[in-house]
DOVEX-61159 format. One record per residue (C-alpha): residue number from 1; residue in three letters; chain; x, y, z. Coordinates in steps of 0.02 Angstrom, whole numbers. Example, Ala and Ser with C-alpha at 12.3 -4.5 7.8 and 13.67 -1.06 7.14 Angstrom:
BEGIN
r resi: 1, resn: ALA, chain: A, u: 615, v: -225, w: 390 .
r resi: 2, resn: SER, chain: A, u: 684, v: -53, w: 357 .
end
This chain:
BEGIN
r resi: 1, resn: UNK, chain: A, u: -409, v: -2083, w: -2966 .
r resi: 2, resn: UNK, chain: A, u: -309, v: -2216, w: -2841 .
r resi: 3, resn: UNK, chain: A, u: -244, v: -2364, w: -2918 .
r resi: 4, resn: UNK, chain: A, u: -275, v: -2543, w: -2863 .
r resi: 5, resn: UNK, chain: A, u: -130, v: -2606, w: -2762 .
r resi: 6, resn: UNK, chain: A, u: -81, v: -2794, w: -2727 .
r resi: 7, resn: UNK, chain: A, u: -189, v: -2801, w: -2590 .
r resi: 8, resn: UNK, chain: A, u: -337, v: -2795, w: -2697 .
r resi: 9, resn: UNK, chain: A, u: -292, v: -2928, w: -2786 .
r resi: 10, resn: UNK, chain: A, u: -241, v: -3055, w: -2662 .
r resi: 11, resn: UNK, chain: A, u: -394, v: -3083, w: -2604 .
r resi: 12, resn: UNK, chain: A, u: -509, v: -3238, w: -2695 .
r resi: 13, resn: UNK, chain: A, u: -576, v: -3227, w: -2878 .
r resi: 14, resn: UNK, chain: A, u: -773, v: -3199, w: -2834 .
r resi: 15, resn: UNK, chain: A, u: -738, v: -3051, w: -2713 .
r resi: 16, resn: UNK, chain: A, u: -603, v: -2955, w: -2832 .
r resi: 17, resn: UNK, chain: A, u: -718, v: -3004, w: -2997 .
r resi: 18, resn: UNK, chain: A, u: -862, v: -2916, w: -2910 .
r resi: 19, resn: UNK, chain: A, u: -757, v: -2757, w: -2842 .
r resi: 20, resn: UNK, chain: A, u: -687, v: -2759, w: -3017 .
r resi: 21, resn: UNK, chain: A, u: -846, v: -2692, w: -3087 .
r resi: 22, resn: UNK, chain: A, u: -848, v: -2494, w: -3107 .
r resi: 23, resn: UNK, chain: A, u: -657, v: -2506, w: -3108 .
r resi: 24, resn: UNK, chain: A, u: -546, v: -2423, w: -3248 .
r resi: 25, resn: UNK, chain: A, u: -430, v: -2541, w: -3336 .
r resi: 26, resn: UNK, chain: A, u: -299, v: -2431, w: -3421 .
r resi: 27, resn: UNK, chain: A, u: -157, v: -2495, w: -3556 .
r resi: 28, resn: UNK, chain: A, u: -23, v: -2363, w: -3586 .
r resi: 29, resn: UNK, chain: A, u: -10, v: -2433, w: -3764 .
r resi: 30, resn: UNK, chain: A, u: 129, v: -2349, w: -3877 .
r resi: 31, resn: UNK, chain: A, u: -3, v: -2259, w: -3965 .
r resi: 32, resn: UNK, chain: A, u: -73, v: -2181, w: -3846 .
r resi: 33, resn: UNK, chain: A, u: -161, v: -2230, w: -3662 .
r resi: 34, resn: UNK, chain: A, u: -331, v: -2338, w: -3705 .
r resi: 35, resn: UNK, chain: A, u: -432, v: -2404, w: -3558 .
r resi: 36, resn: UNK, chain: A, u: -623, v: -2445, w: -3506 .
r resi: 37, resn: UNK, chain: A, u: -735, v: -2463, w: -3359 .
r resi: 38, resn: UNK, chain: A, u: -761, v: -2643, w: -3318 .
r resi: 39, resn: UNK, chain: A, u: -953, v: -2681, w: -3332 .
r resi: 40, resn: UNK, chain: A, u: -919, v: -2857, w: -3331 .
r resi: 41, resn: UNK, chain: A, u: -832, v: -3001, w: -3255 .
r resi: 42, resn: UNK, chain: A, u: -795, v: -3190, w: -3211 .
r resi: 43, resn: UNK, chain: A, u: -717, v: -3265, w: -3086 .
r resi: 44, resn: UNK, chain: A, u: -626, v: -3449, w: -3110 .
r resi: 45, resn: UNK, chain: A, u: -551, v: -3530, w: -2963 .
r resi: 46, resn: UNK, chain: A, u: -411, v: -3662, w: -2999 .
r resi: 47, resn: UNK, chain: A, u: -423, v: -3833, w: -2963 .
r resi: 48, resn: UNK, chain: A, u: -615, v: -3834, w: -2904 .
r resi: 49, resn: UNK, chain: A, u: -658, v: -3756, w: -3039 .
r resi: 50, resn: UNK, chain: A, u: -679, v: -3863, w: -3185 .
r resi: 51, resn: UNK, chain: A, u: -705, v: -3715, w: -3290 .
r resi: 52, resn: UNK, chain: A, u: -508, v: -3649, w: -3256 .
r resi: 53, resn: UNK, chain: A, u: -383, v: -3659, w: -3357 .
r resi: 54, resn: UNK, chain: A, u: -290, v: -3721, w: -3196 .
r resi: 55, resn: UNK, chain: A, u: -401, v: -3846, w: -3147 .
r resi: 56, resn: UNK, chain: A, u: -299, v: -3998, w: -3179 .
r resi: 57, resn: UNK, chain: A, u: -131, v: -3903, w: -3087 .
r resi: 58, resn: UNK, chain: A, u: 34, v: -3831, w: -3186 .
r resi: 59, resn: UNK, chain: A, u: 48, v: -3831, w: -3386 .
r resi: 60, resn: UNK, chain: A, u: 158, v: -3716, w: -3476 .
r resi: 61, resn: UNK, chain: A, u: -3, v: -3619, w: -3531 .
r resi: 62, resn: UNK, chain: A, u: -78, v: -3576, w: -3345 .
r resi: 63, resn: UNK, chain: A, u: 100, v: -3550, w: -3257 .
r resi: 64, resn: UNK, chain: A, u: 53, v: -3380, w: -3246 .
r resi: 65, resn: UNK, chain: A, u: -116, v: -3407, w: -3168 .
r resi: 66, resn: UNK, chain: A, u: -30, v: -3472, w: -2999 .
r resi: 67, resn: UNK, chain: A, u: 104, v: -3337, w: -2983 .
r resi: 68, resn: UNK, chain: A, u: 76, v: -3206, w: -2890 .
r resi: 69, resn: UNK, chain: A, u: -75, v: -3095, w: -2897 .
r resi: 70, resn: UNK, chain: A, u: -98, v: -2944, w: -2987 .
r resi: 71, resn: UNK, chain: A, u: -30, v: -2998, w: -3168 .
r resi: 72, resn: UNK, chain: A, u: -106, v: -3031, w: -3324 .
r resi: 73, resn: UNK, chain: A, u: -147, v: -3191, w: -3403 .
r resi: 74, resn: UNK, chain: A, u: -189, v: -3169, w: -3590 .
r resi: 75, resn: UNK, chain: A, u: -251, v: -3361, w: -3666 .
r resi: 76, resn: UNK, chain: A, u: -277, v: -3385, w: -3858 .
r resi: 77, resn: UNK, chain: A, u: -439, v: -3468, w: -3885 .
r resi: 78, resn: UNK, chain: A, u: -534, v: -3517, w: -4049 .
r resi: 79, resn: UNK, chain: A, u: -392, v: -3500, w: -4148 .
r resi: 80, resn: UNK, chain: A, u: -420, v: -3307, w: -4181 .
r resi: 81, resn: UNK, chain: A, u: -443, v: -3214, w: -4022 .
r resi: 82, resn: UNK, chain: A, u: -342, v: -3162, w: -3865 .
r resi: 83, resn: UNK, chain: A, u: -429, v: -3134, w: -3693 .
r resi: 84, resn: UNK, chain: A, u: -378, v: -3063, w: -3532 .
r resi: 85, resn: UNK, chain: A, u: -370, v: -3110, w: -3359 .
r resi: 86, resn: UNK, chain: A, u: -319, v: -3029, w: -3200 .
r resi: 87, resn: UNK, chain: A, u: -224, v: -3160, w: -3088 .
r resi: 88, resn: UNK, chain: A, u: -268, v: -3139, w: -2896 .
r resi: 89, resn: UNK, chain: A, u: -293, v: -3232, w: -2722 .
r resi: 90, resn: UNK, chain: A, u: -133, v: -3304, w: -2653 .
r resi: 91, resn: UNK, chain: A, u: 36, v: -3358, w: -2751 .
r resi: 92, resn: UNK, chain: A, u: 10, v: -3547, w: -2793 .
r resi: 93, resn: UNK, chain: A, u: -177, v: -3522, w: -2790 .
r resi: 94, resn: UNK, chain: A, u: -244, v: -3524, w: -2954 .
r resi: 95, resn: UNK, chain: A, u: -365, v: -3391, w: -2969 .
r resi: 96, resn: UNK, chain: A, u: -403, v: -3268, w: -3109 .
r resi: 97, resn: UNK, chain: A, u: -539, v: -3151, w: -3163 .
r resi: 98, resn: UNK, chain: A, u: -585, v: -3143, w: -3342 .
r resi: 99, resn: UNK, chain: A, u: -622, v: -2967, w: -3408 .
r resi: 100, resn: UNK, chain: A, u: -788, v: -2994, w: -3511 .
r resi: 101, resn: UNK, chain: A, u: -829, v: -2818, w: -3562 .
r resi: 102, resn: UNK, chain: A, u: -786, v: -2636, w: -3538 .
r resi: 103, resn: UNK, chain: A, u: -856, v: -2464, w: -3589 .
r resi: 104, resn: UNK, chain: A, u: -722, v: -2360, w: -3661 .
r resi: 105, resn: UNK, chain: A, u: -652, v: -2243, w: -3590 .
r resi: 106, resn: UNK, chain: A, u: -481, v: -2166, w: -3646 .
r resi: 107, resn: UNK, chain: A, u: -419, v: -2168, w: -3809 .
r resi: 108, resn: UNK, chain: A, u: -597, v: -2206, w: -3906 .
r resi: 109, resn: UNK, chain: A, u: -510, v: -2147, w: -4062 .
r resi: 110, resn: UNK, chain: A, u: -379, v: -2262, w: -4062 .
r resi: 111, resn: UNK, chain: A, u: -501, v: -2398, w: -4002 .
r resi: 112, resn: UNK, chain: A, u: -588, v: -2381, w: -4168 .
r resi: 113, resn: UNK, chain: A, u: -430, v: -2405, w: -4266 .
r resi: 114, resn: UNK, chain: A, u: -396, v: -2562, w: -4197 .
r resi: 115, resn: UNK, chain: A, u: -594, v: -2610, w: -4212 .
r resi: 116, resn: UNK, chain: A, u: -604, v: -2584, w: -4395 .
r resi: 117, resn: UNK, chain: A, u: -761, v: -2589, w: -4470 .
r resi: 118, resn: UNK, chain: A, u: -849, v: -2576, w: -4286 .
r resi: 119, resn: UNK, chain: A, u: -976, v: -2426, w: -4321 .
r resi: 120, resn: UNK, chain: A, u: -1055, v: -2417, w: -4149 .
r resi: 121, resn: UNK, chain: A, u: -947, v: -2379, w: -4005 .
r resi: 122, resn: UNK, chain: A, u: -1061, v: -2485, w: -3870 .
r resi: 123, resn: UNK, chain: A, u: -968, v: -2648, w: -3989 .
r resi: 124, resn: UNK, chain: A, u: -803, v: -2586, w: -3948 .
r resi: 125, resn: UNK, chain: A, u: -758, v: -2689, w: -3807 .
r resi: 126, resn: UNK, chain: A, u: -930, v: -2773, w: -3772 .
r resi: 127, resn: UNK, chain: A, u: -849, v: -2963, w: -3747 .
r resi: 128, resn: UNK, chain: A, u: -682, v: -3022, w: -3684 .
r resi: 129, resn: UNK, chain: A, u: -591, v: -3045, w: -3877 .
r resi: 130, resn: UNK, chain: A, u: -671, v: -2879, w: -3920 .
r resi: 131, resn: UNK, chain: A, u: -605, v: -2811, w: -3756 .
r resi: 132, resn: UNK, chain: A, u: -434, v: -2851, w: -3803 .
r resi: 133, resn: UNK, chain: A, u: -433, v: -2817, w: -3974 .
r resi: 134, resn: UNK, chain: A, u: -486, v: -2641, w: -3946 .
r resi: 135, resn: UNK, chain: A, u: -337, v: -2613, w: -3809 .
r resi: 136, resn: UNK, chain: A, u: -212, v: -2711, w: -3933 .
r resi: 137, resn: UNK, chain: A, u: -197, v: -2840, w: -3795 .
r resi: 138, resn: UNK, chain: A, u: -75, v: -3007, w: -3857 .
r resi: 139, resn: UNK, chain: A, u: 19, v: -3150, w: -3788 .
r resi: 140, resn: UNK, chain: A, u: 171, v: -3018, w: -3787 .
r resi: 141, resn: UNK, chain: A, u: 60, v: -2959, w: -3612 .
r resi: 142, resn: UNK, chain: A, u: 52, v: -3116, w: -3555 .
r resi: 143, resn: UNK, chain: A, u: 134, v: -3116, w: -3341 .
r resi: 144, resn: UNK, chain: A, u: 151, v: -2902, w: -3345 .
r resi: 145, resn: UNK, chain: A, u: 100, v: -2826, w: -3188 .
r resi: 146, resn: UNK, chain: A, u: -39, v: -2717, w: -3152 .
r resi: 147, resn: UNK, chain: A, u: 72, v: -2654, w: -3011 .
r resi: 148, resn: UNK, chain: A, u: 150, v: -2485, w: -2993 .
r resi: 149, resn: UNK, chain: A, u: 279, v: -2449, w: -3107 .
r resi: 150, resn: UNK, chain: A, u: 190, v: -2544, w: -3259 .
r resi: 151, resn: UNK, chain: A, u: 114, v: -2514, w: -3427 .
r resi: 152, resn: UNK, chain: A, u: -45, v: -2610, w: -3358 .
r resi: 153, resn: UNK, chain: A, u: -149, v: -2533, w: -3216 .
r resi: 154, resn: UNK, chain: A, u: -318, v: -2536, w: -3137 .
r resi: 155, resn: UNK, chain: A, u: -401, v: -2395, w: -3025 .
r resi: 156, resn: UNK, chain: A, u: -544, v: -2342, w: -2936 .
r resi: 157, resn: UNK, chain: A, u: -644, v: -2176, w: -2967 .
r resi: 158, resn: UNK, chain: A, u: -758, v: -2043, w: -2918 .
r resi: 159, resn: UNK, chain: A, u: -893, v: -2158, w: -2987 .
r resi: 160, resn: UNK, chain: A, u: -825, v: -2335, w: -2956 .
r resi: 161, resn: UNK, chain: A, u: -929, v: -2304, w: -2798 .
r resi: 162, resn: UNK, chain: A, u: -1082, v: -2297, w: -2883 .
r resi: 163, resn: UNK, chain: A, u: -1053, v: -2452, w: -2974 .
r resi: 164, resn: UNK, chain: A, u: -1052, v: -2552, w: -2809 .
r resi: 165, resn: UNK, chain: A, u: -1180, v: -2490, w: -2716 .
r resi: 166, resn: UNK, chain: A, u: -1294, v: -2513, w: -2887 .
r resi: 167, resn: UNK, chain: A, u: -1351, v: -2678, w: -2924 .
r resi: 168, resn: UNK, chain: A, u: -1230, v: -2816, w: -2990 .
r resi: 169, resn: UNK, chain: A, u: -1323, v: -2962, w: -3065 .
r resi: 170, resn: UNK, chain: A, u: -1226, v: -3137, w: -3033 .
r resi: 171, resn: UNK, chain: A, u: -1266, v: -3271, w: -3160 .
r resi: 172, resn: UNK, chain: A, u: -1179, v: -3417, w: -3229 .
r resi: 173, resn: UNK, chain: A, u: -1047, v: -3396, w: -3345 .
r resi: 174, resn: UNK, chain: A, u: -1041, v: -3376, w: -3553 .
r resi: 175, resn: UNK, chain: A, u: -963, v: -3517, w: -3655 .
r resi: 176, resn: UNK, chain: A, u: -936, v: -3661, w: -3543 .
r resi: 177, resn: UNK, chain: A, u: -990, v: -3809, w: -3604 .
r resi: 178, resn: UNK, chain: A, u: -1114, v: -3943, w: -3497 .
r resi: 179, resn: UNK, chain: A, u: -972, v: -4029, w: -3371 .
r resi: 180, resn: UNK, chain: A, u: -848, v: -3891, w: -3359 .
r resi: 181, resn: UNK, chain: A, u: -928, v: -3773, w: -3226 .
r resi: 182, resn: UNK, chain: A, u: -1071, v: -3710, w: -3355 .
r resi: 183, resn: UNK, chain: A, u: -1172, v: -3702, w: -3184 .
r resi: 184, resn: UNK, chain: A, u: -1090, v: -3613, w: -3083 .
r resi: 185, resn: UNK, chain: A, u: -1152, v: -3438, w: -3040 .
r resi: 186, resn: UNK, chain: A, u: -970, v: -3329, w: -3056 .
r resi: 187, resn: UNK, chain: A, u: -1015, v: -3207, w: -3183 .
r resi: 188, resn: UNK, chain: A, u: -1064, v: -3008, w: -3139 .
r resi: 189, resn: UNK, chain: A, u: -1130, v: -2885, w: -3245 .
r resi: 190, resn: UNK, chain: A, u: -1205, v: -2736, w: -3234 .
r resi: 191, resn: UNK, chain: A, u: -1377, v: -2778, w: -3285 .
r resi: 192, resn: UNK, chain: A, u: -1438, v: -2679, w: -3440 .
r resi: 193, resn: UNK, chain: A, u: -1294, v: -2612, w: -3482 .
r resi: 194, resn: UNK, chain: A, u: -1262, v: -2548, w: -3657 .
r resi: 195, resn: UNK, chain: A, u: -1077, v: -2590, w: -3645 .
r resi: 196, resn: UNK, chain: A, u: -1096, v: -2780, w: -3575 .
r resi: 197, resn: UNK, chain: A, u: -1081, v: -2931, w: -3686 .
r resi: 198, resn: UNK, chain: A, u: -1258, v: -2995, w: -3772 .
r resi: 199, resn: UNK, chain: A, u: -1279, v: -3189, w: -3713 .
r resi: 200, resn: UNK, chain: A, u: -1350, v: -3292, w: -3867 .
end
């Protein structure tokens, strides 16, 4: 298992959202390490992207999104969920790749028991709110690094291989309403897979 290092991320959001796919995502969480494979993604790109959270520069909110890659951004949205983004490209760039769905892969167990009620395990991370929920993901994560030393980390495997040389479907992306980069084609997902989110 190698972990990703800041070169990975520092590249722009459509290549690392895509190379993200068959990666680990790991939390050392207090109770115990939880992490999935990634089996789905989306890429936003700052200000020409009018589906960012940075697309109209700076706020207090997406400070995080233009520092320096390799961090997480963790938004509030709807009032009752938190969801997770890896910050990459350049510093002062803007870029960020939302982390739509995993399949579980350490620490199922303690997944559950922050999934209450969830009886099927393929639920357990199958959307980005869901995804952090089962990893105990907050706003107290908001800015940590996935960089060496951290609590946070990503990393390839004997199978992330596999991942990329299989077919990755690109579509456009969930939830964006007409106006706001609903169009736009930044989404990748393992087609068929068990663990992805369901589109309605």
């Amino acid at each position: 298992m190698k972990r990703l290092a800041r070169s990975f991320y520092s590249r722009d959001a459509l290549t690392v959202a895509r190379e993200l796919i068959g990666c680990l995502f790991v939390y050392e969480h207090p109770r115990g390490r939880v992490g999935v494979r990634l089996v789905e993604t989306e890429a936003y790109r700052g200000v020409i992207d009018p589906g960012s959270h940075g697309y109209r520069g700076v706020t207090p909110r997406t400070e995080v999104m233009y520092g320096p890659p390799g961090r997480l951004y963790v938004y509030f949205t709807y009032g009752m969920h938190w969801c997770a983004n890896i910050v990459c490209a350049r510093e002062g760039e803007c870029e960020a790749v939302l982390l739509r769905a995993g399949e579980p892969f350490f620490g199922i167990d303690l997944m559950r028991k922050f999934r209450k009620g969830i009886t099927k395990d393929r639920l357990l991370a199958s959307g980005p709110a869901r995804l952090c929920q089962a990893m105990g993901i907050d706003k107290r994560h908001n800015g940590l690094s996935l960089l060496r030393g951290g609590d946070f980390w990503c990393a390839e495997d004997d199978d992330t291989d596999e991942y990329r040389k299989a077919e990755i479907a690109q579509t456009v992306r969930v939830g964006l309403a007409e106006g706001r980069g609903h169009e736009i084609p930044w989404r990748f997902v393992v087609p068929g897979h068990p663990y992805a989110s369901r589109r309605r």
